[in-house]
LOTIDO-283009 format. One line per 4 residues: their letters; for each residue x negated, y negated, z negated of C-alpha. Coordinates in Angstrom, 1 decimal, padded with zeros to 4 digits. Layout:
LOTIDO-283009
A) X:Y:Z | ... $
END
This chain:
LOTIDO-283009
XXXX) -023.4:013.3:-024.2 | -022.3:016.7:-025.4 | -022.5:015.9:-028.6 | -020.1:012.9:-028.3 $
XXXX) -018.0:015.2:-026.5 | -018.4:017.7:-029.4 | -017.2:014.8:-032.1 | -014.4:013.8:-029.4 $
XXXX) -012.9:017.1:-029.6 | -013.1:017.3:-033.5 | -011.5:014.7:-034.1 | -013.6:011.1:-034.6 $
XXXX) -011.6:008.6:-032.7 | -014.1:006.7:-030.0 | -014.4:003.6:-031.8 | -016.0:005.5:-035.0 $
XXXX) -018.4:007.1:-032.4 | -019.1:003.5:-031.2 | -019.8:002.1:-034.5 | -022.0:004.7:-035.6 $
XXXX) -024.0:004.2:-031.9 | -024.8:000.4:-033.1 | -025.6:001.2:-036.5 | -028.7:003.2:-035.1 $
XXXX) -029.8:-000.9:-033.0 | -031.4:000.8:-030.7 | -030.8:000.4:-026.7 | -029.9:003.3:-025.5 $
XXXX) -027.5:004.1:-028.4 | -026.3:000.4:-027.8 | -025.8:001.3:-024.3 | -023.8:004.7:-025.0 $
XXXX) -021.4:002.1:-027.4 | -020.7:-000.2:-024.8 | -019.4:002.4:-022.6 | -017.0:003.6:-025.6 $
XXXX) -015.8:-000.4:-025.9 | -014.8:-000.2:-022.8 | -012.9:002.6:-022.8 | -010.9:001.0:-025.8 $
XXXX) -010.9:-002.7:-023.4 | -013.1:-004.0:-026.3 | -014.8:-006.0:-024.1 | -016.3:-008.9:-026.5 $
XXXX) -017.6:-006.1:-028.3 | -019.2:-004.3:-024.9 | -020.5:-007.4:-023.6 | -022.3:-008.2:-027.2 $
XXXX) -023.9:-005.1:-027.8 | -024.6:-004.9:-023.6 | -026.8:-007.9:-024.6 | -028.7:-006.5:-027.4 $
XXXX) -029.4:-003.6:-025.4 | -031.2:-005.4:-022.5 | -033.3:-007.3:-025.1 | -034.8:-004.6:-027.7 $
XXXX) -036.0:-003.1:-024.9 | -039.4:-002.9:-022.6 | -039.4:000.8:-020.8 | -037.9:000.8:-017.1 $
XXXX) -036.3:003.6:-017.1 | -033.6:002.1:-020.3 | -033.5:-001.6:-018.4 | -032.0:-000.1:-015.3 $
XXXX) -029.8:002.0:-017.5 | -028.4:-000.8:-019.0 | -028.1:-002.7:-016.2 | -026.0:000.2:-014.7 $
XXXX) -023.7:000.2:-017.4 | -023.7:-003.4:-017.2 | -022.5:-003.7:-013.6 | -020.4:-000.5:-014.1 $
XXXX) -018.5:-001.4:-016.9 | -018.3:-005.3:-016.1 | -016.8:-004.0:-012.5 | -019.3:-006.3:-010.7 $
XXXX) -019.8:-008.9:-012.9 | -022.7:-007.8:-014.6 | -025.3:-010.6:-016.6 | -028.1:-008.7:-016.1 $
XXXX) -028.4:-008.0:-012.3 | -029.7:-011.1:-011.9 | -033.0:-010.5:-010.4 | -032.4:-011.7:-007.0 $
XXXX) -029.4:-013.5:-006.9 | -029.8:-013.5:-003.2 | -029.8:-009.8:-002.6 | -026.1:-008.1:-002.1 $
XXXX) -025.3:-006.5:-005.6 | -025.3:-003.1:-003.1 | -028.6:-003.3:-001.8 | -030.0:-004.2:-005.5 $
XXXX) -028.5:-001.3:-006.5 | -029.9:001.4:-004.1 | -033.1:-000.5:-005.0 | -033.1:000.6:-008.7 $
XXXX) -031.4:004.3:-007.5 | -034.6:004.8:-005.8 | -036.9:003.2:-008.8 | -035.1:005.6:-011.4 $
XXXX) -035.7:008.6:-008.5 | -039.2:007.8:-009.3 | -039.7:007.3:-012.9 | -040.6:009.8:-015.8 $
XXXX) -038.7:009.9:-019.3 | -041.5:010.2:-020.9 | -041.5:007.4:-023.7 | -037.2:006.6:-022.7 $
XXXX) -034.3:007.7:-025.2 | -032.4:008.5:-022.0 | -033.1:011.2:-019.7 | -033.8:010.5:-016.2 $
XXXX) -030.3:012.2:-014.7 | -028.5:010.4:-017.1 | -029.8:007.0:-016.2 | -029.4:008.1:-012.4 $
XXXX) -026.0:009.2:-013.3 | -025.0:005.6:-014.1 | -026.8:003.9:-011.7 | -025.0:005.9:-009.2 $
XXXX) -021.7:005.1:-010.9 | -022.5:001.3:-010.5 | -023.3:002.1:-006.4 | -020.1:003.9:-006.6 $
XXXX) -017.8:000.7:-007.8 | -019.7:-001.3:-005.8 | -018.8:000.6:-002.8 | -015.1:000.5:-003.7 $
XXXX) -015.1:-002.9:-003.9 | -017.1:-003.4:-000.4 | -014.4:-000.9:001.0 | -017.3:001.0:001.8 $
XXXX) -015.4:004.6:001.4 | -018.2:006.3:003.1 | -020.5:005.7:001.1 | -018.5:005.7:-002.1 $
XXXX) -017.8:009.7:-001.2 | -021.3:010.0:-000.4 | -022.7:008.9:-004.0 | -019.7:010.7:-005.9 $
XXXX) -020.7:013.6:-004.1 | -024.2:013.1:-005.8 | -022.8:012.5:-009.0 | -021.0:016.0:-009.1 $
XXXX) -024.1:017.2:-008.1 | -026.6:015.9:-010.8 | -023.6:015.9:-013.2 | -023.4:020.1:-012.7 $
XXXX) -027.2:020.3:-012.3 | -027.0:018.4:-016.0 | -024.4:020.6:-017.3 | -022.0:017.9:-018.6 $
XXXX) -018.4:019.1:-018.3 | -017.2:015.3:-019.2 | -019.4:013.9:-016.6 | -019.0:016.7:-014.1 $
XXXX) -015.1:016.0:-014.1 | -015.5:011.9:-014.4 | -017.3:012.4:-011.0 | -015.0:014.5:-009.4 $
XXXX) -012.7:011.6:-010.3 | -014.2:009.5:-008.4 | -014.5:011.7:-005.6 | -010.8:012.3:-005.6 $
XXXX) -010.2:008.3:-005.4 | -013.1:007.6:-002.4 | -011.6:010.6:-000.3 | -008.0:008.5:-000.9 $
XXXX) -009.1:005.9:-000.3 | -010.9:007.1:003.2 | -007.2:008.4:004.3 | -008.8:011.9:003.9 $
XXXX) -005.3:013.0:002.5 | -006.0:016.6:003.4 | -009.2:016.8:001.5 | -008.0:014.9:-001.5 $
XXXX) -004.7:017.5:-001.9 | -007.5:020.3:-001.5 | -009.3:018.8:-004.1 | -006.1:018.4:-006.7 $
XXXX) -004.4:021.4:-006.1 | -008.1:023.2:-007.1 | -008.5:020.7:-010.3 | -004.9:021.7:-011.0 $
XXXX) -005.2:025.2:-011.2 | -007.9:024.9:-013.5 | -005.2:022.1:-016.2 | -002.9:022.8:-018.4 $
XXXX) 000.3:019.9:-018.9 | -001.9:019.5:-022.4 | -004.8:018.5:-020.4 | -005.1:014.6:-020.6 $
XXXX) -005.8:013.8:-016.8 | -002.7:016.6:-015.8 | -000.5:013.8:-015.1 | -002.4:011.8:-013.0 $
XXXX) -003.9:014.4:-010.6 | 000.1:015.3:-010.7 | 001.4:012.1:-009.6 | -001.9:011.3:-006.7 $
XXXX) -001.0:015.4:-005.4 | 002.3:013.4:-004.5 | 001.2:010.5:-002.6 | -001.1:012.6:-000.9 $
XXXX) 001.5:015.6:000.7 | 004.1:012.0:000.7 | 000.8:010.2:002.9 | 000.5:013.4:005.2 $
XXXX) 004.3:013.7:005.8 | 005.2:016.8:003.7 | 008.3:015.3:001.4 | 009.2:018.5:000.1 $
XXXX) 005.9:019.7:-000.9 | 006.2:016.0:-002.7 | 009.2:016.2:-004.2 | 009.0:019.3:-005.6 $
XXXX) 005.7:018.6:-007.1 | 007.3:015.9:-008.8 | 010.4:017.3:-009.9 | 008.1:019.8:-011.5 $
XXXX) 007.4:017.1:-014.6 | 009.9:015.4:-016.1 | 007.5:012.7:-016.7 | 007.2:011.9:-013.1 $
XXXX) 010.5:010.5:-012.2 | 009.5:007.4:-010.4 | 007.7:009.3:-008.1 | 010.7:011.7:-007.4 $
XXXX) 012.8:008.8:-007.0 | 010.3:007.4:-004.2 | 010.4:010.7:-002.5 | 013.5:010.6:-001.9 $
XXXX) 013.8:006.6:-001.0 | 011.5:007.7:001.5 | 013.9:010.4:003.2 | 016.6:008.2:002.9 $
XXXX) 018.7:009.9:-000.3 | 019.9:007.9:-003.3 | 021.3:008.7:-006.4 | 022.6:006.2:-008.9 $
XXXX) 020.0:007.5:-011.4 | 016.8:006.8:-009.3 | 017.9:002.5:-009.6 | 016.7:002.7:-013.0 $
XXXX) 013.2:003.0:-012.2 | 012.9:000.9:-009.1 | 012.0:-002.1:-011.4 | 008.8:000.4:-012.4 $
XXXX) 005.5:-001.8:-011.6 | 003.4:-000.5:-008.7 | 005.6:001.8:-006.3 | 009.2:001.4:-008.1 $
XXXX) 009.7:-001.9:-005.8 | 009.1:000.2:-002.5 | 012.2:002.3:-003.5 | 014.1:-000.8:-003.9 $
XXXX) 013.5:-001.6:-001.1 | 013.9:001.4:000.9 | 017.4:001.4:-001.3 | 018.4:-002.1:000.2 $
XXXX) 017.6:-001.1:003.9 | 019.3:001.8:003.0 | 022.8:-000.3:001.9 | 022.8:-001.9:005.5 $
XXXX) 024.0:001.4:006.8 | 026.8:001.3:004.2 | 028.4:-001.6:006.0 | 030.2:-001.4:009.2 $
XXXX) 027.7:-001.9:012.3 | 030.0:-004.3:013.9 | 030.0:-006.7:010.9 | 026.2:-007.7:011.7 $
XXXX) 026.0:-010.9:009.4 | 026.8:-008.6:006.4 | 024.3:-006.6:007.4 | 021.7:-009.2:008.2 $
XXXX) 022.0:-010.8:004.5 | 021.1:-007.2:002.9 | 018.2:-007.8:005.2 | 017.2:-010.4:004.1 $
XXXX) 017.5:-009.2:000.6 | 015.3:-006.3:001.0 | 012.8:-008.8:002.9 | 012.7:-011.0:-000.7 $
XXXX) 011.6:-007.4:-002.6 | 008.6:-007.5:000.2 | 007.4:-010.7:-000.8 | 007.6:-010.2:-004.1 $
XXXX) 006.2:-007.3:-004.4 | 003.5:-006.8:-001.6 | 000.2:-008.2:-003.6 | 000.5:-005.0:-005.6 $
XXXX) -000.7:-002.9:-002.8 | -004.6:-001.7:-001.8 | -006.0:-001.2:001.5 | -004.4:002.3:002.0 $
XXXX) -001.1:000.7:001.5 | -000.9:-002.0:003.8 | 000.1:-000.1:007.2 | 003.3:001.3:005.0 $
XXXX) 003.5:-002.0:003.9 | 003.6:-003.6:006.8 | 006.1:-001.2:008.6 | 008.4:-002.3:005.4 $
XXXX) 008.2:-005.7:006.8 | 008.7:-005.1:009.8 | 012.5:-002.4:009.4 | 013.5:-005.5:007.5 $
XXXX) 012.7:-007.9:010.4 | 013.9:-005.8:012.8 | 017.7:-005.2:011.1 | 017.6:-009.1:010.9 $
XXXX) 017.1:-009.4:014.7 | 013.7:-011.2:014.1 | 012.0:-009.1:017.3 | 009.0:-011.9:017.7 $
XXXX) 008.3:-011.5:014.0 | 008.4:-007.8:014.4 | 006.2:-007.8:017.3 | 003.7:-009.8:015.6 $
XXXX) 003.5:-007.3:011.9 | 003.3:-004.5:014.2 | 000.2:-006.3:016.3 | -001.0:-006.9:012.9 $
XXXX) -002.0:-002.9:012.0 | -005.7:-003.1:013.3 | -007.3:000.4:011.3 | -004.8:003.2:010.5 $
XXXX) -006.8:006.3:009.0 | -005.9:009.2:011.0 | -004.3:011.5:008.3 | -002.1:008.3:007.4 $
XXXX) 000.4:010.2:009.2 | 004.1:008.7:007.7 | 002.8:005.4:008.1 | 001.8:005.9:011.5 $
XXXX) 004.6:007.7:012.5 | 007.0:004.9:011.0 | 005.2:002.6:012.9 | 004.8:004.3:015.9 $
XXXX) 009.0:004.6:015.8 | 009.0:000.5:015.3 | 006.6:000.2:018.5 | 008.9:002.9:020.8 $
XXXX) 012.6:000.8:018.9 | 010.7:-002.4:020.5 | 010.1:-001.0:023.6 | 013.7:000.1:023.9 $
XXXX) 015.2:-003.2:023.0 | 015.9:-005.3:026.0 | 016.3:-008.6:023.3 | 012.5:-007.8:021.8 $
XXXX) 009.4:-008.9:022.9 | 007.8:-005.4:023.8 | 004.9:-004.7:021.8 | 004.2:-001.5:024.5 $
XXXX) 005.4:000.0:027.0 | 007.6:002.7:026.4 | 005.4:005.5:027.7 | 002.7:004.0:025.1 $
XXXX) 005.1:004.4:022.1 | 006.0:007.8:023.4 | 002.4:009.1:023.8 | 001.4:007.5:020.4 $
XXXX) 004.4:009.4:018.7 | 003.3:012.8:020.9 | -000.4:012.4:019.2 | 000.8:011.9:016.1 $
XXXX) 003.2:015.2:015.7 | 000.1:017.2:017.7 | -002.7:015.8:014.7 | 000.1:016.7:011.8 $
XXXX) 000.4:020.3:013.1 | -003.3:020.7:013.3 | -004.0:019.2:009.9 | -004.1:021.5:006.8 $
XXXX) -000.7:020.1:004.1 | 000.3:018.0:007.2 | 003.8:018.3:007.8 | 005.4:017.4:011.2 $
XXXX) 009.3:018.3:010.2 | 008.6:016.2:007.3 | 007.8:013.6:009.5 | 010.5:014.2:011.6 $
XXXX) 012.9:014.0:009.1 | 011.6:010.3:008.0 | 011.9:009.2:011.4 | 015.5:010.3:012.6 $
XXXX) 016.6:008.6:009.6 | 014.4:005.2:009.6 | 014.5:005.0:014.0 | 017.3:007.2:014.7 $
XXXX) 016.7:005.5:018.7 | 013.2:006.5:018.8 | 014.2:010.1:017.5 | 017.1:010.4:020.1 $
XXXX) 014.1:009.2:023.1 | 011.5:011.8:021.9 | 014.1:014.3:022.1 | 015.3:014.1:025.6 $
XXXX) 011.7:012.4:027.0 | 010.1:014.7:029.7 | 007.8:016.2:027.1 | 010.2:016.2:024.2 $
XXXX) 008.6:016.5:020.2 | 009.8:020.1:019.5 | 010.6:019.0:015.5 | 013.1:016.2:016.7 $
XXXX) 015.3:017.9:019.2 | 017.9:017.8:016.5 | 018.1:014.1:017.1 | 020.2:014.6:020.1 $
XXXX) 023.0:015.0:017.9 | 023.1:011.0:017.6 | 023.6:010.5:021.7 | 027.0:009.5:022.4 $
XXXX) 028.1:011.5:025.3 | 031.4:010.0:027.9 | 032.8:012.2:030.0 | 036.4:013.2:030.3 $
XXXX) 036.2:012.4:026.2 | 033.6:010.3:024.1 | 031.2:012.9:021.3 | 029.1:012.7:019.0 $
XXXX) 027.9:014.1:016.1 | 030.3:016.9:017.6 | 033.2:014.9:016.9 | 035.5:013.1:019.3 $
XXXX) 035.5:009.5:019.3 | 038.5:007.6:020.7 | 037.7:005.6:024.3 | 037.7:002.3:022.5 $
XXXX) 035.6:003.0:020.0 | 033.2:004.7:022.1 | 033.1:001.6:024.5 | 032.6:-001.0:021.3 $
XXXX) 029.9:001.5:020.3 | 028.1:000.8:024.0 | 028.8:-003.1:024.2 | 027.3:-003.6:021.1 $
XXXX) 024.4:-002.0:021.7 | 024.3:-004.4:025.1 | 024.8:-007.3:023.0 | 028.5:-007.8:024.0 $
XXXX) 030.5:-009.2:020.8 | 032.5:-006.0:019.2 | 036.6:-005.2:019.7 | 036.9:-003.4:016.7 $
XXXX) 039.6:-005.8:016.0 | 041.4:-004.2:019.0 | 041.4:-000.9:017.7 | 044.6:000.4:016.1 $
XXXX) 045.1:002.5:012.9 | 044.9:005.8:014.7 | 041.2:004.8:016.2 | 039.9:003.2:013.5 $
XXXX) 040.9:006.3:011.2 | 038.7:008.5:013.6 | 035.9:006.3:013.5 | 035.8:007.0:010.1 $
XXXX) 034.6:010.1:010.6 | 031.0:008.5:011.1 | 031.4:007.5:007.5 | 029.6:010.0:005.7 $
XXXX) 027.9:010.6:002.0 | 024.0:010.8:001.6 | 023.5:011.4:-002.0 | 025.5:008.3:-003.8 $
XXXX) 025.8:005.9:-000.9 | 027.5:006.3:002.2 | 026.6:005.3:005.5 | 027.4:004.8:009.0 $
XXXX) 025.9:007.6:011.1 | 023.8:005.8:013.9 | 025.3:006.5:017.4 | 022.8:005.8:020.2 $
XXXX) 024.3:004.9:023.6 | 022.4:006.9:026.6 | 022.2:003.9:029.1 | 019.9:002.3:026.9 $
XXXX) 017.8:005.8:026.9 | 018.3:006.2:030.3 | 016.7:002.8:030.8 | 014.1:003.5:028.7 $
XXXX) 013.3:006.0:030.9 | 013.4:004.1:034.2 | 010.8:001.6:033.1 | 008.0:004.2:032.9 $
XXXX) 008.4:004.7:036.7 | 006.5:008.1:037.0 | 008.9:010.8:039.1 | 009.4:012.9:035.8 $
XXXX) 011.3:010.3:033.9 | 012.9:009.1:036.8 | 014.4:012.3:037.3 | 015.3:012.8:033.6 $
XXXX) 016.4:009.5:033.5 | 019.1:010.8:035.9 | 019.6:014.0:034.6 | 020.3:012.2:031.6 $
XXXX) 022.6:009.9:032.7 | 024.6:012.6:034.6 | 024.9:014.8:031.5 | 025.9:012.4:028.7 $
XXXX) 027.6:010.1:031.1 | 027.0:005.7:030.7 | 030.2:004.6:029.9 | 033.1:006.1:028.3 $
XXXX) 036.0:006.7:030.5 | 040.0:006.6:030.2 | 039.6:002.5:029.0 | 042.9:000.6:028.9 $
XXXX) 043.9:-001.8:032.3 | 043.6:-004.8:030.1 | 040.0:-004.5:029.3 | 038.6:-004.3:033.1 $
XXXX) 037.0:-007.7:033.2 | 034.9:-006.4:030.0 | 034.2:-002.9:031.1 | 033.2:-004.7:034.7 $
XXXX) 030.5:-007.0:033.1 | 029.1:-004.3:030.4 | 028.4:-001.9:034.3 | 027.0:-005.3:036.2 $
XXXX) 024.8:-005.8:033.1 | 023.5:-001.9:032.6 | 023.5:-001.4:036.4 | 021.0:-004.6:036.6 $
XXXX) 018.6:-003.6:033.7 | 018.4:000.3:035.9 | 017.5:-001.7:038.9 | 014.9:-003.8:037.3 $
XX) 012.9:-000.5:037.2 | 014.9:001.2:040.3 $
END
């Protein structure tokens, strides 16, 4: 193996290596060939010489060498483990770790780690494909160890690798950024693999919540732009230069997305069919798209689904995607966040079909921020920020809750107060628009029409840029809040609920004569949703 290496690194491309391997017809070189073909994706030429192999030999130790590289390099569909077709391709292959454990080389072209080596790389793929994680980190950790014992710098950093992937693949985020940023320090942008431990480092800090840790790792290579671009999808900012790589296969389409939900906010909230079509236009990029995803992906996937459903009004639909998310890995923490905001916007829509009770959603968010602060690279303003802009309501609740989340106190900013004048954002709003922002949030049809210049110039103001696309600040109404509170029924958020309702006020006040008979119902129908949990 070092001397391949050796020939590597002067020069001879892999497929003269190979070549020169089955001139010598014997099995191990055979072997050592087919691993080269399929490197290049020769595989007529790796199967071929595969079969040679297994048949110009009668010492153990080489057949179960063979056969390793066979089910290794075949990704499970190996023609020679056919011993016992009625034992689990696993269990056969445990079976021949522990024959090679106790064979000699004596008489074998292949040394004994070497062959254990691959055998353990087979048990390795196998227990990817199982979605055995577990044990797939288990065997790469023996691999690094008998690779290092062995002294094989190729095979030393192949099976960190494919430690690297398992721990991903577990959800151990913090353990797989650990492992980069080490393997990192050690690269050079020269190094072949640079790149890709580059662009995993950001999914992992993006997977534990820390989106500037992300971005800047991938604004550090200009090779890495999708990435960047899905950073930034992610915490809601756009630029006209990130569409061009949304059409990128694997995670471009998750920016797209994230872009289209993104446009809904660009429209007027009263204009809710407008908004309802971009919807269902982000929707279509879901099911397009979603087969791409692996295991690890599927919560994120699924909350995707589920924002789309939920600006479409389709609260059964999201009830049921959200019901849907059995296993979350702990260290999963944006996707369990994001959800966790989906469950608590449920709970606080008096339309929906409540998924869980609001104090539920509020403890679930609670354990999430407390694990991301206790995690090493976790990131709880990161996570913060991704939720106050994806469930601006949820943010606004976990800020004024009995036992607020420290990193989202901000989102108080989106509460519409109405007192002697209507404010948010610091701004003053204008009585009528502050009441259309309330009835609307009750389900009463809009009077934007009824607003003159003078208002609907001020309302404006809630118009702002993010990057290239503006949007609609979110304004949260407090009766809705208050409500929330209410339905917990404990004697803290019962007397938050009124302290909230007494500081940011429920209705707004100074409304014109002529719109009694509306103000009147809007108060008969927040007054009976308080006394449903009075």
């Amino acid at each position: 193996m070092a001397w391949e290496e050796k020939l590597i690194r002067d020069g001879f491309s892999l497929e003269t290596i190979a070549d020169y391997y089955v001139s010598l017809d014997r099995t191990v070189p055979l072997t050592r060939a087919a691993i080269l073909f399929n490197r290049l994706h020769l595989e007529e030429r790796r199967d071929a010489v595969l079969s040679r192999a297994n048949s110009a030999t009668t010492v153990r130790l080489e057949q179960l060498y063979v056969s390793a590289v066979s089910y290794s390099t075949r990704r499970g569909r190996s023609m020679l483990l056919s011993d016992n077709s009625d034992m689990p391709y696993g269990d056969l292959l445990q079976q021949f770790l522990s024959e090679v454990r106790t064979l000699q080389d004596t008489g074998s072209e292949v040394s004994r780690p070497e062959a254990e080596y691959r055998v353990l790389e087979a048990l390795h793929y196998d227990s990817i494909a199982s979605g055995d994680n577990a044990r797939a980190i288990v065997v790469a950790k023996e691999m690094i160890l008998l690779a290092t014992l062995a002294r094989v710098p190729d095979m030393i950093e192949r099976a960190r690798r494919y430690y690297r992937s398992a721990i991903a693949q577990a959800g151990r985020y913090h353990e797989d950024l650990t492992e980069r940023l080490r393997v990192l320090q050690g690269m050079t942008p020269a190094n072949k693999e640079y790149i890709r431990e580059k662009s995993g480092l950001v999914i992992a800090q993006l997977n534990v919540g820390d989106l500037e840790g992300a971005l800047t790792t991938a604004q550090e290579e200009p090779v890495l732009p999708l990435h960047g671009a899905v950073v930034q999808a992610v915490k809601g900012h756009f630029h006209t230069s990130d569409t061009d790589h949304f059409s990128q296969k694997i995670i471009g389409w998750i920016a797209l997305c994230l872009w289209h939900l993104a446009k809904i906010e660009s429209v007027p909230p009263w204009r809710v069919a407008e908004r309802r079509a971009l919807a269902t236009a982000a929707l279509e990029v879901v099911r397009e798209q979603h087969w791409r995803t692996g295991p690890t992906d599927r919560p994120f996937v699924l909350w995707l689904e589920a924002k789309c459903r939920l600006e479409a009004g389709e609260y059964g639909l999201v009830r049921h995607l959200t019901n849907e998310v059995a296993n979350i890995e702990d260290e999963d923490l944006l996707s369990r966040t994001l959800l966790a905001g989906m469950r608590l916007d449920l709970a606080l829509t008096d339309e929906a079909f409540q998924t869980q009770t609001v104090i539920r959603s509020e403890d679930e968010l609670r354990r999430v921020f407390d694990y991301a602060r206790e995690l090493r690279h976790g990131s709880a303003p990161g996570l913060a920020e991704v939720l106050k802009r994806w469930h601006p309501r949820s943010s606004a609740y976990m800020a004024l809750c009995p036992v607020p989340i420290p990193e989202l106190l901000s989102a108080t900013e989106t509460v519409l107060r109405c007192h002697k004048s209507a404010e948010v954002y610091g701004q003053v709003l204008p009585p009528l628009v502050a009441l259309d922002e309330v009835l609307r949030a009750f389900g009463f049809p809009a009077i934007q029409a009824q607003l003159g210049s003078n208002a609907r110039y001020q309302r404006r103001r809630l118009l702002v840029r993010n990057g290239d696309m503006e949007y609609w600040r979110p304004v949260i109404v407090a009766p809705q809040l208050v409500i929330g509170l209410l339905s917990v029924k404990s004697p803290e958020h019962q007397n938050t609920a009124e302290r909230l309702g007494i500081e940011y006020g429920l209705i707004p006040t100074n409304i014109p004569k002529r719109l009694d008979t509306v103000v009147g119902n809007l108060v008969k129908s927040i007054q009976q949703k308080m006394e449903r949990f009075g």
